[in-house]
C-alpha positions, 0 to 999 in steps of 0.5 A: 510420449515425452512429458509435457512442459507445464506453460509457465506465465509471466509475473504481472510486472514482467507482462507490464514491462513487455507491454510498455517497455518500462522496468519497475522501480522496485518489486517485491514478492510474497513469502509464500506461494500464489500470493500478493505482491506489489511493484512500484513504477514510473510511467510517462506518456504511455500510448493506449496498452492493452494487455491480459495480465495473469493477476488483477490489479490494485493501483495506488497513485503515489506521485505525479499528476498525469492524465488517464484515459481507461477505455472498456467496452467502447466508453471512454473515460479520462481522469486526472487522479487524485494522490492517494486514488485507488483503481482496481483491473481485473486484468482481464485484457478488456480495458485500454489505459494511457497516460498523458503526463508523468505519475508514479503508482504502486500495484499490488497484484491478487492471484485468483486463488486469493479470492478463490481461498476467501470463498471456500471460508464464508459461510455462503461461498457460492453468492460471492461475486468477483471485485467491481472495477473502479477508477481513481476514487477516493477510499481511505482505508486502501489508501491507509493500507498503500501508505503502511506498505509502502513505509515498509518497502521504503521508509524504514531503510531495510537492506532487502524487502523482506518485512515487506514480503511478510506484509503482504502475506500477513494482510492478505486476507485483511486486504481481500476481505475489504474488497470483497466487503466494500467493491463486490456485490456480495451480500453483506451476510456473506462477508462474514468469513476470516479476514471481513470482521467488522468489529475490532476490539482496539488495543488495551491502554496498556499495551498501547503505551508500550507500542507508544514507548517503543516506537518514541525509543526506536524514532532514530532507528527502523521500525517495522510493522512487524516489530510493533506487533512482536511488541504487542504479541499479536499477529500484524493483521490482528495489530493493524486492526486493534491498532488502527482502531485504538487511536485512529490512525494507521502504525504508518501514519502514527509512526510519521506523525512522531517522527515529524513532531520531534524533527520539528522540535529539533528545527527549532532548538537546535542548530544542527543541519537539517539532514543531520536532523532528518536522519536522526528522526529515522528518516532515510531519505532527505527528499523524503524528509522535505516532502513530509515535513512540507506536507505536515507544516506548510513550509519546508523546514528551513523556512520553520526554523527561520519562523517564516 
């Protein structure tokens, strides 16, 4: 007898796309094997999908403000959700999605061996249950987590996503062990294994001054989750952690808040294009600049620099 082929699935964006005939903006694979990774899509006035995907699905809403009908087990439920809303599938083909309108959303994809890998480190494996399902809520530490993803697959102007790739590897237990934490039903002395803690010592004064100096050099240029934690000498889940918990917010969030500070400063000193001032702040993207800077100020930086 001949051996036998081994059936290989499809990836969970290559299901996605089968199913509503939409491609990813982007994707990005782990650096290792069975391990996360993420997608960014597009979707607009998709009929009700139903389809068993091979991972489970952690959804960001990033843009767009569509309605979404989810149906499981005969219930109906429709939401217009929030930017910065998470949902967790498990992908198991139970549920039926639609959407009424346009949003984008990224998707981080977790194998079973994820969870399945978190189990065999905690001291009672056998009481850890599967992640609960949810539906557009507002949890601030996975929206923290989507933001700093996403900065470093679009933000910082890489050539490829490999800083991205390496983030997901890097965060994966930290990502999991908040789910497992925060959205199963496990019991609370059982999320004690690697990656559950919950006590961070935050970074010491001194090193978060030469994070700090680093990153005020670097505004112009790309910075990378990863080159703050080289910066640190700490691994880039032990630096989020420390770093998050020394100044409350996220790398991300500290890194954008620097940059629309000094664009703020240059708006109203200078009287360079607003682009030219954008690009030496590091950001990139013009329409991203807007965004941001609309965000943070309440007016677009036209109207800050004319005082309105």
């Amino acid at each position: 007898m001949g051996a036998v082929e081994p059936v290989v699935l499809p990836s969970p964006p290559e299901a996605i796309t089968r199913a509503v005939g939409v491609r990813p903006l982007y994707a990005v694979r782990s650096s290792v094997d069975f391990g996360l990774s993420a997608a960014r899509w597009r979707f607009e006035n998709l009929p009700p999908v139903r389809e068993r995907l091979p991972q489970s699905v952690l959804a960001y809403c990033a843009a767009g403000s569509a309605w979404i009908t989810k149906v499981a087990d005969g219930r109906a439920t429709r939401k217009r959700p929030r930017i910065g809303s998470v949902t967790f599938d498990p992908g198991d083909g139970r549920t039926t999605w639609s959407v009424d309108g346009v949003f984008e959303t990224v998707h981080v994809y977790l194998p079973p061996t994820s969870l399945e890998r978190m189990v065999e480190r905690a001291p009672g494996a056998k009481r850890i249950h599967e992640i609960d399902d949810f539906f557009a809520i507002e949890d601030r530490w996975l929206a923290g987590y989507f933001q700093m993803l996403i900065s470093e697959l679009e933000t910082f102007r890489g050539a490829d996503r490999n800083t991205g790739s390496q983030l997901l590897e890097h965060t994966e237990d930290l990502l999991i062990g908040h789910l497992v934490r925060w959205h199963s039903r496990a019991d609370p002395r059982d999320t004690r294994a690697p990656g559950v803690q919950t006590r961070v010592n935050p970074l010491r004064p001194a090193l978060m001054r030469r994070v700090e100096d680093h990153i005020g050099a670097n505004l112009a240029g790309d910075i990378s989750l990863g080159s703050l934690a080289g910066v640190a000498c700490m691994s880039v889940d032990h630096f989020l952690r420390s770093f998050r918990a020394a100044c409350g917010l996220t790398p991300y969030q500290y890194v954008l808040e620097q940059r629309l500070r000094k664009a703020s400063a240059m708006v109203k000193t200078s009287n360079a294009p607003i682009a030219v001032i954008a690009a030496q702040c590091g950001f990139g993207n013009p329409s991203h600049f807007s965004v941001k800077f609309h965000a943070r100020f309440g007016v677009s930086a036209s109207r800050y620099r004319r005082g309105e």
